[in-house]
C-alpha positions in Angstrom: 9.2 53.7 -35.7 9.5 49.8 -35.8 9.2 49.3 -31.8 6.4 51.4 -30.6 3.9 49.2 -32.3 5.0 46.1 -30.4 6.0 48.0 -27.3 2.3 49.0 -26.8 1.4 45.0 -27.5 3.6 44.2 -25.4 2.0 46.2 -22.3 -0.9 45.7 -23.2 -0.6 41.8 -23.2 0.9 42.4 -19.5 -1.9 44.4 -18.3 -4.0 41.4 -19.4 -2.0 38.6 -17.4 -2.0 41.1 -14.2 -6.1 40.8 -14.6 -5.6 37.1 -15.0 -3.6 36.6 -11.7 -5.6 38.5 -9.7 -8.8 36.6 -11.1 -6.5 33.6 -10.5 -6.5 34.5 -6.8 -10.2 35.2 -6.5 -11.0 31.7 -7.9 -8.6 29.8 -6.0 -10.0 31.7 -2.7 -6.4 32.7 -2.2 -7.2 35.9 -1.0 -8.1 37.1 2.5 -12.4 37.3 3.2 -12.0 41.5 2.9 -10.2 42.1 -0.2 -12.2 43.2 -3.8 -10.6 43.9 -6.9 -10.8 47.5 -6.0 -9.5 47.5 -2.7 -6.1 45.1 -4.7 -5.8 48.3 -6.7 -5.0 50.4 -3.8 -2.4 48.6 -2.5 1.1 49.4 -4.2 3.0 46.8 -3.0 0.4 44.3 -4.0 0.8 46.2 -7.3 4.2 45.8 -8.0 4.7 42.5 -7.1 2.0 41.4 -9.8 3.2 43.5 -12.4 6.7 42.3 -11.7 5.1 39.0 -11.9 3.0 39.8 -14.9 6.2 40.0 -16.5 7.7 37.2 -15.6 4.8 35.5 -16.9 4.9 37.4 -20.6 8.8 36.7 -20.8 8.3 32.8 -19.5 5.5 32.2 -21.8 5.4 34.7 -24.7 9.1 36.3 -24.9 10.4 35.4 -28.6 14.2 35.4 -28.2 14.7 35.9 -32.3 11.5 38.5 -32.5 13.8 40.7 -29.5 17.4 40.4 -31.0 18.9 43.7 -32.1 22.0 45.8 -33.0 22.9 48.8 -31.7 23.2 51.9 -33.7 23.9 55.5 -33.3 24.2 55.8 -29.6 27.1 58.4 -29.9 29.6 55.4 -28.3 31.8 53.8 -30.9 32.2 51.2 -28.0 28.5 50.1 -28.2 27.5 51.1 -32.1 27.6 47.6 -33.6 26.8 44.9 -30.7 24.1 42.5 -30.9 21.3 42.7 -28.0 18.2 41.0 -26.6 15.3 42.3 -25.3 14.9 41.7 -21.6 11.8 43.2 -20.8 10.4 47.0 -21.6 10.9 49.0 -18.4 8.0 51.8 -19.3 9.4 54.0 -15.7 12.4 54.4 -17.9 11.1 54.4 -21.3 13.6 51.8 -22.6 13.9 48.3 -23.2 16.2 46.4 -20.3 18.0 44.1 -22.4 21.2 41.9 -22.5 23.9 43.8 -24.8 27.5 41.0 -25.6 30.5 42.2 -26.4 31.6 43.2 -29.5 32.0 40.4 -32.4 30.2 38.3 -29.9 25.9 36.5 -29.7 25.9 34.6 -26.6 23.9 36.3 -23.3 26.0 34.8 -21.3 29.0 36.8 -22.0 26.7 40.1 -21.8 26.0 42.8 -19.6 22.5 44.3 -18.4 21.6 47.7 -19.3 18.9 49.8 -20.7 18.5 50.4 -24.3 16.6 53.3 -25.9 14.2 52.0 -29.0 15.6 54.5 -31.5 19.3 53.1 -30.9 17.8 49.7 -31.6 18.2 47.9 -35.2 16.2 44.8 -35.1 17.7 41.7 -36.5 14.6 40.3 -38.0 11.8 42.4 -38.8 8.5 40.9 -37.4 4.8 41.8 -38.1 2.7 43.4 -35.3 0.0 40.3 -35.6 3.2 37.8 -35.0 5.4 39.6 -32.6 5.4 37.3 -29.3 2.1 35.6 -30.0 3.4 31.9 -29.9 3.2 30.3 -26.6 6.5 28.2 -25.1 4.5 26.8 -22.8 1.1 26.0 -21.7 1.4 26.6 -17.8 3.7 28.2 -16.0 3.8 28.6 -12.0 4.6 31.7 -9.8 5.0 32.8 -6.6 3.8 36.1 -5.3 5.5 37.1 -3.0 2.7 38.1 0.4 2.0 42.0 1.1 -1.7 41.6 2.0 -2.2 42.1 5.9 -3.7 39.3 7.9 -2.4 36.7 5.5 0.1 34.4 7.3 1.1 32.8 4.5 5.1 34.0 3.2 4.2 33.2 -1.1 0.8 33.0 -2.6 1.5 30.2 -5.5 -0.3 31.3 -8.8 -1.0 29.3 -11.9 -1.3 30.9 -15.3 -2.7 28.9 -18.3 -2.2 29.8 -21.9 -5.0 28.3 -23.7 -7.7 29.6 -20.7 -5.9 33.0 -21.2 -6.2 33.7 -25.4 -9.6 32.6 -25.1 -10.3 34.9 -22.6 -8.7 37.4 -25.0 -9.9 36.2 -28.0 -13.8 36.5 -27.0 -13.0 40.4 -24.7 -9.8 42.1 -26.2 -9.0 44.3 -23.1 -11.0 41.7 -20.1 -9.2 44.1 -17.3 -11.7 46.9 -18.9 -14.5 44.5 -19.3 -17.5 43.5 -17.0 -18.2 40.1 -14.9 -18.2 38.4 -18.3 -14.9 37.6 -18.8 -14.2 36.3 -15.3 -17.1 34.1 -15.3 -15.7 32.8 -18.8 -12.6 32.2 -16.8 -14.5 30.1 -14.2 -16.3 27.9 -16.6 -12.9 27.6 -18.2 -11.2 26.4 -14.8 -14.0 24.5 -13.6 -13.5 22.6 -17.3 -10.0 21.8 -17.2 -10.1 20.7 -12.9 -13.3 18.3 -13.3 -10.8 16.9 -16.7 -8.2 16.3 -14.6 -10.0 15.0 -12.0 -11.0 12.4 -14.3 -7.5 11.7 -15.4 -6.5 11.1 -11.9 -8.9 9.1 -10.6 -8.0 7.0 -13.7 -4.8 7.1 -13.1 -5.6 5.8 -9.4 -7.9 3.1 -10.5 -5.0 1.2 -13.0 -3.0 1.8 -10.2 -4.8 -0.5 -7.6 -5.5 -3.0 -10.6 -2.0 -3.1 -11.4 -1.5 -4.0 -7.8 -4.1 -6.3 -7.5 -2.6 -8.2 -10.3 0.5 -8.3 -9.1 -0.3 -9.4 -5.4 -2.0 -12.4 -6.8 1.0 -13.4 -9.4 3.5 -13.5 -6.2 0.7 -15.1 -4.1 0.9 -18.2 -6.6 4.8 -18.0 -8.0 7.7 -17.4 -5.8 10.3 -15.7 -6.0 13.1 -16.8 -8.0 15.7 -17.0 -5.0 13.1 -19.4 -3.4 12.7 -22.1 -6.2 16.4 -22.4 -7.6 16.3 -25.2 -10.5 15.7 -28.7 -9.3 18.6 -30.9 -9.8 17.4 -33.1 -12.4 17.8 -30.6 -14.4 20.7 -29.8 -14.3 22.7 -33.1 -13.4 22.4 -37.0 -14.2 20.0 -39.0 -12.5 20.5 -43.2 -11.6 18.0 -45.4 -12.1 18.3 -49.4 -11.2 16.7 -50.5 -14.1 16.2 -55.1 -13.6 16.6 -56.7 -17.3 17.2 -60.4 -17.8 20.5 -61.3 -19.9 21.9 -64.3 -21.3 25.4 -64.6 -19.1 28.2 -65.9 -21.3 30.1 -67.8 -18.9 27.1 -70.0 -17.9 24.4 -69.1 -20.2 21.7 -68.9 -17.9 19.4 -66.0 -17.6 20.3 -63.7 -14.8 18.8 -60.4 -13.5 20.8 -57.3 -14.7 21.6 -54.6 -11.5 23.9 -52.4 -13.3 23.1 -49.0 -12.6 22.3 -47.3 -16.1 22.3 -43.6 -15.9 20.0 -41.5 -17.8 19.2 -37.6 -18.1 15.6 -36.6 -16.9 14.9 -33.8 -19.5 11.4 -33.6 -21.6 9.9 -36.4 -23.0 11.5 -36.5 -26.6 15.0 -36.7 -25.0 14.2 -39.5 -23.1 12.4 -41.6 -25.9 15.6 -40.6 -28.4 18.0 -41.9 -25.0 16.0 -45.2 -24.7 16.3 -46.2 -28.2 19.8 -45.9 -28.2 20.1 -47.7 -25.0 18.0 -50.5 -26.6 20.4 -50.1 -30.2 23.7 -50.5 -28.2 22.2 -53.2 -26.2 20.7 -55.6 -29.0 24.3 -54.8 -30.9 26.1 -56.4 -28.0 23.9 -59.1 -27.6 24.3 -60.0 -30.9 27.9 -60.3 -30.9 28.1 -62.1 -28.0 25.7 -64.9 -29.1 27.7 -64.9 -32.1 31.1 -65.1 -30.5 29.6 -68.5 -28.5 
């Protein structure tokens, strides 16, 4: 049978992330002073809101959408034979897969209906091998809320984080950690400890460009003002009048006299003026020299 193989993977990668949250809670010092790992398995409404969780966590992080997609075949309902289905999650009370089944001639979930599937009514649409059936992480960390059924815990959600890369090596080192020793939890620690002092680090970097960018920027407005406060000075923008005294010949009594004419000139950069000048001195020696010549 195609789906037994990956339905026991697929619990038994659960059972694993249930281990991994409840370490989670032990390391984060989540837990009230009195509870043990022990004393967590004795409590069923503890219990089923991790598994529940667990699941959450498998279908968030590991659930292939292509690796679950299905037809459905010999159920005995003409109605049914023939639609296309995804896996949802394995319901092992039930012994079926909850899954999303569309209409007929139809692929998108959102058109479908919930219900539960048995695995020998299940043609899959892509046939996977065991070592690659839902082993590819979407996501590195993924954040949960449990929802609280400890006593003397005031608190209404305990938040849990899960990380991928902490949990395959976990795996990868102890196969089963749930049925394991100390070891793999104290792996788990070292792992944590790791990746918190890491992005420690990364913060307090973070922080320190931060304040530099500040301090460089409280001494650029400390020496330039704001735009609004230093609009362009005017002669930059507009002519500026100079009384400039120069000596002429006049031609009606050809005596020497002190020019007061206004000249204008444009106060730009320093080639601009030189270039103005000349031409002022050009257009000056041309009329002078017709003048003279006109006498």
């Amino acid at each position: 049978m195609y789906w037994k193989p990956l339905i026991g993977i697929e619990l038994a990668t659960i059972l694993s992330i249930v281990w991994y949250l409840k370490m989670e809670l032990f390391h984060t010092k989540k837990l009230p002073s009195y509870a043990t790992p022990s004393q967590l398995d004795k409590l069923p409404a503890f219990q089923r809101e991790i598994s529940n969780k667990a699941t959450v966590v498998y279908n968030t992080v590991y659930r292939n959408v292509q690796h679950g997609q299905f037809v459905l075949a010999d159920t005995g309902n003409d109605e049914l034979d023939g639609r296309i289905g995804f896996i949802d999650w394995y319901d092992s009370v039930n012994v079926g897969y909850r899954a999303v089944v569309c209409p007929r001639g139809c692929s998108d979930q959102r058109n479908g209906r919930h219900m539960l599937v048995r695995p020998e009514n299940m043609e899959h649409m892509t046939k996977i091998r065991e070592s690659q059936y839902n082993q590819e992480a979407t996501q590195d960390v993924c954040h949960i809320g449990l929802q609280n059924t400890l006593p003397q815990l005031d608190a209404d959600t305990i938040e849990v984080v899960f990380r991928h890369t902490v949990f395959q090596r976990i795996c990868a080192k102890y196969n089963k950690p749930q049925s394991q020793a100390d070891e793999p939890y104290e792996l788990m620690v070292r792992l944590l400890d790791d990746i918190e002092q890491n992005e420690a680090k990364e913060r307090e970097k973070v922080e320190k460009d931060r304040i530099e960018y500040e301090k460089v920027m409280e001494h650029f407005f400390s020496t330039h003002s704001p735009v609004e406060r230093r609009p362009r000075k005017v002669c930059d923008v507009m002519f500026q009048t100079q009384i400039r005294p120069e000596p002429f010949k006049s031609i009606l009594f050809g005596k020497r006299k002190l020019n007061t004419c206004v000249t204008p000139r444009i106060v730009t950069n320093r080639t601009t003026e030189v270039k103005l000048c000349s031409i002022f001195r050009f257009l000056r020696t041309t009329i002078h020299f017709l003048v003279v010549r006109k006498i």
